[in-house]
N, C-alpha and C positions, 0 to 999 in steps of 0.2 A: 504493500500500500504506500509506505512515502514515496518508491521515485517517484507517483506520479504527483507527488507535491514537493516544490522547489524552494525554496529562501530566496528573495529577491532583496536584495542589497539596496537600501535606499539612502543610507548616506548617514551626514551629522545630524544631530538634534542643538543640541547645546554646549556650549564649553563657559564654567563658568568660570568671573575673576573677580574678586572682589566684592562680593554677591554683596554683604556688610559685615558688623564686627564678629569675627570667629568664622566665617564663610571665605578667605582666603581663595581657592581653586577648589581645585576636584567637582566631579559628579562619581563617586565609587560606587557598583554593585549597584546598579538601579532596581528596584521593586516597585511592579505596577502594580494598578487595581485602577476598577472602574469605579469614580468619583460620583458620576452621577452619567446619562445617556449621552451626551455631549464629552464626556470629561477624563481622560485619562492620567490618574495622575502615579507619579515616578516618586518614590522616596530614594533617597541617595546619600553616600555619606560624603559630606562636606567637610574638608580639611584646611585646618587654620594653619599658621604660618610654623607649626610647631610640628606641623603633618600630623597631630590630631582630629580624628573626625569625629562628628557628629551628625545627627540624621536631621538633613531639611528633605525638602517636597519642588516637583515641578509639575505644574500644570500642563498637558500638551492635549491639542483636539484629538478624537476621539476617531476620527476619519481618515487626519491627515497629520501626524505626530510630531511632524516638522514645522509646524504652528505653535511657539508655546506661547498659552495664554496668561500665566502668571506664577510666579515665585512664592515660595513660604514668606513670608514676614519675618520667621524667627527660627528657630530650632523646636522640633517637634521632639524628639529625645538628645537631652545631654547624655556627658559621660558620666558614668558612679562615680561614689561617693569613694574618698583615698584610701587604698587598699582594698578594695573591691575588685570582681574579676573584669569589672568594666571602665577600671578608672584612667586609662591610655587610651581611648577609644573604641565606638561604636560604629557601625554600619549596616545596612539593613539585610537579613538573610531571606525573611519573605513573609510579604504582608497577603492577610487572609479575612474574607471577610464570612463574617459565621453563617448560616442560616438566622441565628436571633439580631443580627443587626450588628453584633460585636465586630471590631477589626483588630484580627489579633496582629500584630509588629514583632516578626522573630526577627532579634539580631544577635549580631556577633560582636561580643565584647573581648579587646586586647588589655593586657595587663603585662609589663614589663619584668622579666626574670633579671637574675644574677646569671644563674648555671647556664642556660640557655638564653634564647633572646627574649622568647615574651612568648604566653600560652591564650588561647583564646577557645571562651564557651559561651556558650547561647542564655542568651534573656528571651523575656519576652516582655511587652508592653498591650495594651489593650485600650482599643479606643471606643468612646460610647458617645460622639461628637463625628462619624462619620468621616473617622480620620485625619481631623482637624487640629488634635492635641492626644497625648499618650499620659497614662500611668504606669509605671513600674509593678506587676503585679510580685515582685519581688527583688530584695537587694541582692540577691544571690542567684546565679545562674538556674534557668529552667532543666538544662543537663549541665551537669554538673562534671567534674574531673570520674572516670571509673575507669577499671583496665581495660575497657577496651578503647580507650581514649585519654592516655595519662596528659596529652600538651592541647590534644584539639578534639575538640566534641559540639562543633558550631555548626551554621547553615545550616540549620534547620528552616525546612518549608514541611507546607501541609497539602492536604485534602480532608475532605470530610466526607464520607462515606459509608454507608449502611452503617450509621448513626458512631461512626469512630474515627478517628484522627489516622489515616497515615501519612506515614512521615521518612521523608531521608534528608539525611544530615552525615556532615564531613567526620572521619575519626582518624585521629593520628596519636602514636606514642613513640617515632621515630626517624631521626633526621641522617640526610641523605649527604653525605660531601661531595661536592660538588667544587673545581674549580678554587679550592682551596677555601669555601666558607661554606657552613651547614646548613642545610634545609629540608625542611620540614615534608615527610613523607605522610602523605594522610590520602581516604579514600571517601565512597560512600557506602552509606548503612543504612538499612530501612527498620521501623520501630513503627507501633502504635501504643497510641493512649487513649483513652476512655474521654479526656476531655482537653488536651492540647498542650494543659500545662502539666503534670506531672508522669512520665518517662519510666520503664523500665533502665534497671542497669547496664542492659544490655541487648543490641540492637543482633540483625543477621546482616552478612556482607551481601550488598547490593550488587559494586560494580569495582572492582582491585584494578587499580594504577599496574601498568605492565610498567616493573621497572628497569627494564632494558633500555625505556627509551623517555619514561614519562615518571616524574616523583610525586604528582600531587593532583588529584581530581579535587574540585573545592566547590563549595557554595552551589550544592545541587538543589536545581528546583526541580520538584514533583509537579504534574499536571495531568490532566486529563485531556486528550489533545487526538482529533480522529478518529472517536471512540476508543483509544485506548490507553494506558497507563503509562508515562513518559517520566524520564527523569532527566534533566538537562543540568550539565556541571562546566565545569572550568578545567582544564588542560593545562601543567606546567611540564613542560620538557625539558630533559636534560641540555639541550645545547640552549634554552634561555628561553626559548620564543613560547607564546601566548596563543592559547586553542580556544576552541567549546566543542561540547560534544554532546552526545546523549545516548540513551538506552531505553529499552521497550521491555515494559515486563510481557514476563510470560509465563504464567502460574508462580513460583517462587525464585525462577529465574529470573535475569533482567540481561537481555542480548545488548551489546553494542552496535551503536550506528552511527559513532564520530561521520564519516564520510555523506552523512546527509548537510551536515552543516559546512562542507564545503565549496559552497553555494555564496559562503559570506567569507570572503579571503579576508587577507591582510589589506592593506590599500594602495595608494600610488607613493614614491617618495611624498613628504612633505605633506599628507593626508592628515585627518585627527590618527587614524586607526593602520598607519603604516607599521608599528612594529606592534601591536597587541589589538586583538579581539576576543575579547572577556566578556567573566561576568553575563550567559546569558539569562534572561524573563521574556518568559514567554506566558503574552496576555490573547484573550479571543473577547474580543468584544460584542460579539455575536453578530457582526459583517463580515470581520477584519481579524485575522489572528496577527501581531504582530509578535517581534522579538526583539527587545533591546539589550544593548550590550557596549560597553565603554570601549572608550580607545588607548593609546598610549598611555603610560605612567599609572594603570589602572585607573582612569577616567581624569588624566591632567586635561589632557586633550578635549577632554568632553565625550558625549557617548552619544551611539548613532541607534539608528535600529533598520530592520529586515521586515518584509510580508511575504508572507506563504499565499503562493500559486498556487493553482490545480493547473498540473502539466500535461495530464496527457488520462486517458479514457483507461 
């Protein structure tokens, strides 16, 4: 069923600079949701001149993506409080909105190490303002550190189906040398829960990084896409360069199908999105399935997005 649907490359959205105080650059890890039938909007994390981020909001039409109608005023979630798992920054892993009207805001909180560089695990936040403003439903990670995830247990997305949460999210407990500095080797794993926020200890392997040639799947979003079960993550490769990919379940399996998203290259020199194409979301607006995904610098550049064709009978 995909070859006969394509990814059509449509270019930039935005690149921000300066948005106002603490909004420096970036647009990272965009998460969409539909705002209202006109409205698609994009949460993003926003990095201050410190390269800390925080999660603001962009408004883009709902038709035509490359229209943005308007910016957040302020930050929709700060970082924790000091010494929290979220007190170096946040960014968005993926926003859901309930059946009950709730929006739930998974993200991924960093927090700076001694031994290693710095470990990152999922919050979550909840909105009942139609994604306007967020609360913290807790100071402490929604997954939390456990072995099967001692440094990474983030990017967590959802679904909601036959009335329970599933869920894949990043897990890593080991780092990969590389070029003489380390990096962090993590995968994805699928989990449910009874209601969004609280987790078993332990997930099943979804989709394992081949490490011959790739150290890190990251920030996988689950969707429902074609009629069927998708999971779309992020690509780090051993020689440096920046992917997306995805996989299809299939009863407890989940097959690979990077080569569908090959459809959205790299770009031209001097492009936003010449040396990285990250970070994908994938939204159906019920016209329009699009996919957004940052460019260089993990969203310096700004992030662009793609629409799916129906190629062929």
């Amino acid at each position: 069923m995909l070859k006969n649907y394509i990814w059509h490359k449509k270019g930039l959205i935005y690149k921000p600079y300066h948005e106002y105080q603490g909004w420096t650059d970036h647009a990272m890890a965009p998460a969409p949701i539909m705002y209202d039938a006109d409205t698609i909007r994009v949460y993003v994390g926003a990095w201050d001149e410190n390269k800390i981020s925080r999660i603001a909001y962009i408004d883009v039409d709902s038709n035509n993506p490359a229209h943005v109608k308007q910016i957040s005023p302020g930050f929709v979630l700060d970082i924790g409080q000091d010494g929290c798992f979220d007190d170096n920054g946040v960014f968005p892993a993926h926003v859901y909105r309930h059946p009950d009207g709730r929006i739930f805001l998974y993200y991924t909180g960093f927090q700076k190490l001694d031994k290693i560089a710095f470990s990152n695990f999922s919050g979550l936040a909840i909105s009942q303002d139609n994604g306007n403003s967020f609360q913290r439903v807790s100071q402490a990670p929604v997954m939390d550190r456990q072995d099967e995830g001692l440094y990474t247990r983030a990017g967590t997305s959802v679904i909601y189906e036959d009335r329970i949460f599933k869920c894949c999210y990043s897990v890593g407990s080991g780092w990969y040398r590389i070029a003489g500095k380390d990096r962090p080797v993590y995968e994805v794993n699928y989990i449910e829960s009874v209601n969004g926020i609280d987790f078993p200890k332990r997930g099943i392997s979804a989709v394992k990084a081949d490490l011959s040639k790739e150290h890190g799947l990251g920030r996988p979003q689950i969707v429902k896409l074609l009629g069927k079960t998708m999971v779309f993550y992020t690509r780090r490769t051993l020689d440096f360069k920046y992917f997306m990919g995805c996989a299809v379940q299939n009863g407890t399996n989940w097959q690979r199908h990077d080569e569908w998203l090959e459809t959205i290259p790299h770009g031209h020199p001097g492009e936003f999105d010449e040396q990285m194409v990250y970070f994908p979301a994938v939204i159906d607006t019920g016209k329009k399935i699009f996919l957004f995904y940052v460019g260089n610098g993990y969203g310096r550049d700004g992030f662009g997005y793609a629409e799916l064709i129906y190629a062929a009978g």
